[in-house]
Structures are given as structure tokens and as C-alpha cells.
N, CA, C and O atoms as a GROMACS GRO file, in nm:
protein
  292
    1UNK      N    1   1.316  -2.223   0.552
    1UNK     CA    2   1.452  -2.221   0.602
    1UNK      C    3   1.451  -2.271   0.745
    1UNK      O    4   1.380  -2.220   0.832
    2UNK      N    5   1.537  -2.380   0.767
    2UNK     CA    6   1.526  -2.423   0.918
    2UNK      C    7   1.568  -2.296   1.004
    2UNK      O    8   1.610  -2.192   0.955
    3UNK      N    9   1.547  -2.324   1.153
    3UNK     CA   10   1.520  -2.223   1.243
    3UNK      C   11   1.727  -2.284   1.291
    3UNK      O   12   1.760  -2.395   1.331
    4UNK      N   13   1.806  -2.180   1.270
    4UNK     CA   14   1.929  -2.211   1.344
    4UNK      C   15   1.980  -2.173   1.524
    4UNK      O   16   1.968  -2.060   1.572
    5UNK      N   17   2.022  -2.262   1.580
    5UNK     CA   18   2.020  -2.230   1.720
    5UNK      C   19   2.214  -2.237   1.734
    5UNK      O   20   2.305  -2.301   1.682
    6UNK      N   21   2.202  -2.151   1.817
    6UNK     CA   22   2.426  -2.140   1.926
    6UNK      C   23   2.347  -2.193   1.999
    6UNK      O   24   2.228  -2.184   2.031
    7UNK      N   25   2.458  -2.268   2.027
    7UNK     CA   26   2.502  -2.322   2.239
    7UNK      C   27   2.590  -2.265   2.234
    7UNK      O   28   2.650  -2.278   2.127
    8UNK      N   29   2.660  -2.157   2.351
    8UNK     CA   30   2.762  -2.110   2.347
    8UNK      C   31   2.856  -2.191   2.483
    8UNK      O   32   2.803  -2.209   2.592
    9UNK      N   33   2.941  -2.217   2.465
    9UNK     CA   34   3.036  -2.273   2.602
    9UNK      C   35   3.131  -2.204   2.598
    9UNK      O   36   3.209  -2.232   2.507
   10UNK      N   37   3.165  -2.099   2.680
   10UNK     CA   38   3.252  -2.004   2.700
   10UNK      C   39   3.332  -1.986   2.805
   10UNK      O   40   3.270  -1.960   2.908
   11UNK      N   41   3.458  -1.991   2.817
   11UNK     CA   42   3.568  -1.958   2.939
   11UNK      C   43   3.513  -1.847   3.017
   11UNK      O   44   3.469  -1.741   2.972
   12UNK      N   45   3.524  -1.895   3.176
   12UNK     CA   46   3.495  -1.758   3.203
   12UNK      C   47   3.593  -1.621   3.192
   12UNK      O   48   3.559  -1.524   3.259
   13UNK      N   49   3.719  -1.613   3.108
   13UNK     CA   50   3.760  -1.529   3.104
   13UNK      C   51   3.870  -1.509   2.988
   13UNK      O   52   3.865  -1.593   2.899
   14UNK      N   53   3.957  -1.422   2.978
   14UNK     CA   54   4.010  -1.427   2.789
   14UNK      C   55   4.081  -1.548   2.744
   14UNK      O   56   4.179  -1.608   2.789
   15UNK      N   57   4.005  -1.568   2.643
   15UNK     CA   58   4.052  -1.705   2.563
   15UNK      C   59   4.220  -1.726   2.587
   15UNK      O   60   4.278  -1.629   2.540
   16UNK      N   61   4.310  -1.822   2.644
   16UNK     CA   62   4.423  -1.843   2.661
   16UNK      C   63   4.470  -1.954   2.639
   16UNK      O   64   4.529  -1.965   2.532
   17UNK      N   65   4.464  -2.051   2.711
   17UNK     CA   66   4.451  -2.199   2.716
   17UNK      C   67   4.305  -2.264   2.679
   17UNK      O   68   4.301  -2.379   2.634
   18UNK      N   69   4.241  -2.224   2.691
   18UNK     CA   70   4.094  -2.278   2.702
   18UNK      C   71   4.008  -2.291   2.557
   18UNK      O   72   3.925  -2.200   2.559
   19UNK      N   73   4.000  -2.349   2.463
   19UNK     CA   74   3.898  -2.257   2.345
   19UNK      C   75   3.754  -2.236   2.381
   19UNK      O   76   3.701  -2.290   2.478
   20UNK      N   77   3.691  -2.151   2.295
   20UNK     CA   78   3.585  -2.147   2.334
   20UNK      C   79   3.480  -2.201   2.246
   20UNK      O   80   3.508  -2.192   2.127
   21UNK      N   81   3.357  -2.259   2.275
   21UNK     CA   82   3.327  -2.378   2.182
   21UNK      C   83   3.169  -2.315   2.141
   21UNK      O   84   3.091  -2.248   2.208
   22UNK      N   85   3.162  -2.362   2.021
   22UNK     CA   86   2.981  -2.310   1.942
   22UNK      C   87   2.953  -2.405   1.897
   22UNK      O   88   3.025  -2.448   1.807
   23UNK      N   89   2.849  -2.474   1.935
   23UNK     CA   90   2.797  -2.537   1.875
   23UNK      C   91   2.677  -2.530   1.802
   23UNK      O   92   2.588  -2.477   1.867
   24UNK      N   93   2.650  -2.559   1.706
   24UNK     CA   94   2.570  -2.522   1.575
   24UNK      C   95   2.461  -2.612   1.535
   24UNK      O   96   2.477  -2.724   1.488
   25UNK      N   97   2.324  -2.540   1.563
   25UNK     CA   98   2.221  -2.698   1.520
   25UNK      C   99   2.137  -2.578   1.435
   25UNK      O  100   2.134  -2.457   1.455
   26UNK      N  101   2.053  -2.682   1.304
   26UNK     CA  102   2.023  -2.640   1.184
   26UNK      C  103   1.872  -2.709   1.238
   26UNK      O  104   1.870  -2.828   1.204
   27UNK      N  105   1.765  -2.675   1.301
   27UNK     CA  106   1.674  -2.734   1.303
   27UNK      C  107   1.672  -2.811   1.440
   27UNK      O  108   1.656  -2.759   1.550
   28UNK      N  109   1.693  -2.976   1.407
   28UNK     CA  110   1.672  -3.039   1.508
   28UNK      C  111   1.826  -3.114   1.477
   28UNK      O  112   1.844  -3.201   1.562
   29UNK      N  113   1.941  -3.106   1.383
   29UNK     CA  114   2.037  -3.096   1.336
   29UNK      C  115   2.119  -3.047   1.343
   29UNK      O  116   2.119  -2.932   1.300
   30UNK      N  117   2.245  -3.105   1.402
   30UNK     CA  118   2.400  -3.080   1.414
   30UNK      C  119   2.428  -3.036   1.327
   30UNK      O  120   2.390  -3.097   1.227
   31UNK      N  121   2.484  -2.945   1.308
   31UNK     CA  122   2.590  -2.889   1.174
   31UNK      C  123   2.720  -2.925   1.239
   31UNK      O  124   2.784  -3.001   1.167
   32UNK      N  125   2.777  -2.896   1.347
   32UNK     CA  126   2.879  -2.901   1.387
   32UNK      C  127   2.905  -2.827   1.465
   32UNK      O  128   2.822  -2.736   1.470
   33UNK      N  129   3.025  -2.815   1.571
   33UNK     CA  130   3.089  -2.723   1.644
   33UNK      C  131   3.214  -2.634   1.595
   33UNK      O  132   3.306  -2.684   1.529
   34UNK      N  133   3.209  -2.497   1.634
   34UNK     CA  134   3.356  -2.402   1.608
   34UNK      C  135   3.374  -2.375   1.726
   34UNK      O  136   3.305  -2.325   1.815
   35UNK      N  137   3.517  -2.428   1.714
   35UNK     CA  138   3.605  -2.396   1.782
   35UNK      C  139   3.688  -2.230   1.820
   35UNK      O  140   3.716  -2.183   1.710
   36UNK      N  141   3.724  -2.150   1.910
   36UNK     CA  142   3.779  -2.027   1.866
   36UNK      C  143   3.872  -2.069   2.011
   36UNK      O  144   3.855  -2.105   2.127
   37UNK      N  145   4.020  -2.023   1.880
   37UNK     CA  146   4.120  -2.046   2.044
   37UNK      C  147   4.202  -1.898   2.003
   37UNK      O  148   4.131  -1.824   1.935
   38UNK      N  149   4.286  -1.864   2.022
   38UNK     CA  150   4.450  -1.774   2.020
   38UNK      C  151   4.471  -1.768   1.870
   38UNK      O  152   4.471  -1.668   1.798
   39UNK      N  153   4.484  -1.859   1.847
   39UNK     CA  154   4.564  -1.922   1.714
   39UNK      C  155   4.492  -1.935   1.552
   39UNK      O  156   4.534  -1.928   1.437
   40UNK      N  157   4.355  -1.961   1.622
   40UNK     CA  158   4.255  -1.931   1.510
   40UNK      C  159   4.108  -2.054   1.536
   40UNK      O  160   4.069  -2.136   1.619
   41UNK      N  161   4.080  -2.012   1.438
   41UNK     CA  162   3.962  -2.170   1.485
   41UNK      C  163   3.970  -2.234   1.365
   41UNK      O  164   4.024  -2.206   1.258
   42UNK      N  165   3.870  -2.381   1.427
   42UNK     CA  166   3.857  -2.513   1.386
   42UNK      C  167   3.688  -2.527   1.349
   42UNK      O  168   3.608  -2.464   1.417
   43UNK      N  169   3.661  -2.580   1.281
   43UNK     CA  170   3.505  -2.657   1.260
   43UNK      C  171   3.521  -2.775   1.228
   43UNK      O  172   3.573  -2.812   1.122
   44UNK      N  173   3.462  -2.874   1.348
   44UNK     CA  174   3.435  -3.000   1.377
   44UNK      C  175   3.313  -3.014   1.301
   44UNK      O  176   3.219  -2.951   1.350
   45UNK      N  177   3.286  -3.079   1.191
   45UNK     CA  178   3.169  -3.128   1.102
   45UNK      C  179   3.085  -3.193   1.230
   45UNK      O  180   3.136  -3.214   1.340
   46UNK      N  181   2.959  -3.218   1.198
   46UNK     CA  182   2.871  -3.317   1.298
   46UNK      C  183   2.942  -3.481   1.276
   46UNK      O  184   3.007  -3.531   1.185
   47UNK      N  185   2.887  -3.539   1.424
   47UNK     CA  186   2.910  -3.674   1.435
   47UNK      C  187   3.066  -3.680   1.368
   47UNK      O  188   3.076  -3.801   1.353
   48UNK      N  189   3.181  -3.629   1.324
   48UNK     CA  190   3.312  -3.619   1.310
   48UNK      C  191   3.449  -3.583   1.498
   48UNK      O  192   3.469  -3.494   1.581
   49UNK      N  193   3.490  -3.696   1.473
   49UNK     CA  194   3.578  -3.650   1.619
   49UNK      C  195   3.680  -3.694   1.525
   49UNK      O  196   3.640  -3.809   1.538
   50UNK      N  197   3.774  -3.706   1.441
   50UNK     CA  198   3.912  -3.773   1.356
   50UNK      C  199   3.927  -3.601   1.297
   50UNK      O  200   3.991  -3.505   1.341
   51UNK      N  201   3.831  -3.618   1.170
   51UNK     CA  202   3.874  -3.478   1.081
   51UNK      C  203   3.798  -3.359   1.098
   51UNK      O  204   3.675  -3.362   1.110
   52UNK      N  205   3.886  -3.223   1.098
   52UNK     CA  206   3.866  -3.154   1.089
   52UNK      C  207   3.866  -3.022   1.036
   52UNK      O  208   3.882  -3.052   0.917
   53UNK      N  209   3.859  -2.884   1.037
   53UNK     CA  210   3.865  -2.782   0.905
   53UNK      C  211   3.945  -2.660   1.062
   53UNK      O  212   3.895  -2.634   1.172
   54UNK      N  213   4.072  -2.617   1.005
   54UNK     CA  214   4.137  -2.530   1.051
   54UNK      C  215   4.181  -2.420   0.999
   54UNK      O  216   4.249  -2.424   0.896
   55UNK      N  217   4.147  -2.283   1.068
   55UNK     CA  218   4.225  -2.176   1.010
   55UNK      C  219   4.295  -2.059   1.090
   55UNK      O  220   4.247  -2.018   1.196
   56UNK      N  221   4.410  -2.007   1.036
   56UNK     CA  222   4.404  -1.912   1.116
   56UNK      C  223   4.329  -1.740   1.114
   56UNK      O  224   4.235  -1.711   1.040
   57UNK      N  225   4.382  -1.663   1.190
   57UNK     CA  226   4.312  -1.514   1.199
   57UNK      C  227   4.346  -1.457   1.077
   57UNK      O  228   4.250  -1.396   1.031
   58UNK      N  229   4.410  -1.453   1.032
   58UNK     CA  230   4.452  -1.378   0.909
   58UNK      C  231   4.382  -1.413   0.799
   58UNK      O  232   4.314  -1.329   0.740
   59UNK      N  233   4.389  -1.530   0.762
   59UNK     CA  234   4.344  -1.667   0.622
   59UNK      C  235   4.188  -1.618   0.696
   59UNK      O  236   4.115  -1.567   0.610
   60UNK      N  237   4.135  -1.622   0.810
   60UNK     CA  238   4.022  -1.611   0.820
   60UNK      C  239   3.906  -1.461   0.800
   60UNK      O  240   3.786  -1.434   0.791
   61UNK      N  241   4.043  -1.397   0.800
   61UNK     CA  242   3.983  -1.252   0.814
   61UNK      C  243   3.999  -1.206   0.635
   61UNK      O  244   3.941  -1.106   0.594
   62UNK      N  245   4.078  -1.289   0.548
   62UNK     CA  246   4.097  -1.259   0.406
   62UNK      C  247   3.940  -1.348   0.319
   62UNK      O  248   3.871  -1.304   0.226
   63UNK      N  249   3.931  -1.447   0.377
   63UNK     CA  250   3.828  -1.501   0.358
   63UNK      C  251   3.713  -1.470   0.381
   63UNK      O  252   3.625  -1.526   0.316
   64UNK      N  253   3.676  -1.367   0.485
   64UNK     CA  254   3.501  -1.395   0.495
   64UNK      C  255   3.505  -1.209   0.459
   64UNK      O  256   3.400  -1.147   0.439
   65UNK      N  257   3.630  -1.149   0.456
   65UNK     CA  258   3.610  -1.010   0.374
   65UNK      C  259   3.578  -1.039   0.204
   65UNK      O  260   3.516  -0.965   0.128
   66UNK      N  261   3.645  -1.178   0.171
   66UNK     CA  262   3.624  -1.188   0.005
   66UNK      C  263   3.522  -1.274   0.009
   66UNK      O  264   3.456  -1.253  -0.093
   67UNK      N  265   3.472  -1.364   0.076
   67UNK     CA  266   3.352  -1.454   0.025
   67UNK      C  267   3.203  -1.405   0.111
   67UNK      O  268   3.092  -1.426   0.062
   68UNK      N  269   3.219  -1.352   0.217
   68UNK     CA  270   3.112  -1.313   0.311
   68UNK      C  271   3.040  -1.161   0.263
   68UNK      O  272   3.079  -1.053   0.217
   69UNK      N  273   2.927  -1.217   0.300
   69UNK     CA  274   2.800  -1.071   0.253
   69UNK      C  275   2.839  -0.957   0.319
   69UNK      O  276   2.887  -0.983   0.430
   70UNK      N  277   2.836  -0.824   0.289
   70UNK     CA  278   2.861  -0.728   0.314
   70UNK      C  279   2.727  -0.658   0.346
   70UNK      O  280   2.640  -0.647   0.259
   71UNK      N  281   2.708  -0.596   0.512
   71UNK     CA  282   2.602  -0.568   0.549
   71UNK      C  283   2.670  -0.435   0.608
   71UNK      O  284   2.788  -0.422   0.640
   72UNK      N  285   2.568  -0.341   0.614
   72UNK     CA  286   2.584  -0.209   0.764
   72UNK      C  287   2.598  -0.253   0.872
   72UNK      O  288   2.598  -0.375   0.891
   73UNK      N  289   2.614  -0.175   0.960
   73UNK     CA  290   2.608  -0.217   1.123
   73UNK      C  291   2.550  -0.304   1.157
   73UNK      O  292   2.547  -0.333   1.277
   0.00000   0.00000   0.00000
């Protein structure tokens, strides 16, 4: 399993205007960046600046309660 690494680029203070940005490498490999603003976030695929994948807090919070692993603390 490749070794996954964050870059985190973070506002210095509560997300408002600003998003806050993750970027995502799989190895020596881009996966892409997420976006997190107010409104919800975005994932920019690698090498992609045109299309992108948007959601909001709600759609996002229904989603990774029904498709995401369920762990303890």
C-alpha cells in the first residue's frame, strides 16, 4: 500500500473567506487537492484546474455516515 502524505495550507484563522486547502499525494503521486470552505468542499482531481467534484455539509455528512467505515474513537 503506498505510503499517503497531507500538505496542509491553512488560514490563520476561522475559515470565512479563505478555504482551506489539502493536498493529497499517494506515494510520490498527486491524488488531488480538497478544498474546505463555509459552504462545503470541493476535490480538485490531480493535474485538473477546469473540473471539479463539489459538495455540501449536509450531502457530505449523509454520505460518509452511509458509505464510510465505522471505527471507535
Amino acid at each position: 500500500m503506498p505510503r499517503h502524505e497531507l500538505h496542509l495550507h491553512l488560514p490563520p484563522t476561522t475559515i470565512t473567506k479563505t478555504d482551506a486547502e489539502i493536498v493529497v499525494w499517494s506515494g510520490d503521486s498527486l491524488l488531488g487537492r480538497l478544498l474546505l470552505s463555509k459552504g462545503g468542499i470541493d476535490w480538485w482531481p490531480a493535474n485538473n484546474k477546469i473540473v471539479h467534484h463539489t459538495m455540501g455539509w449536509e450531502r457530505f455528512a449523509v454520505l460518509i455516515a452511509d458509505k464510510g467505515r465505522k471505527k471507535r474513537g
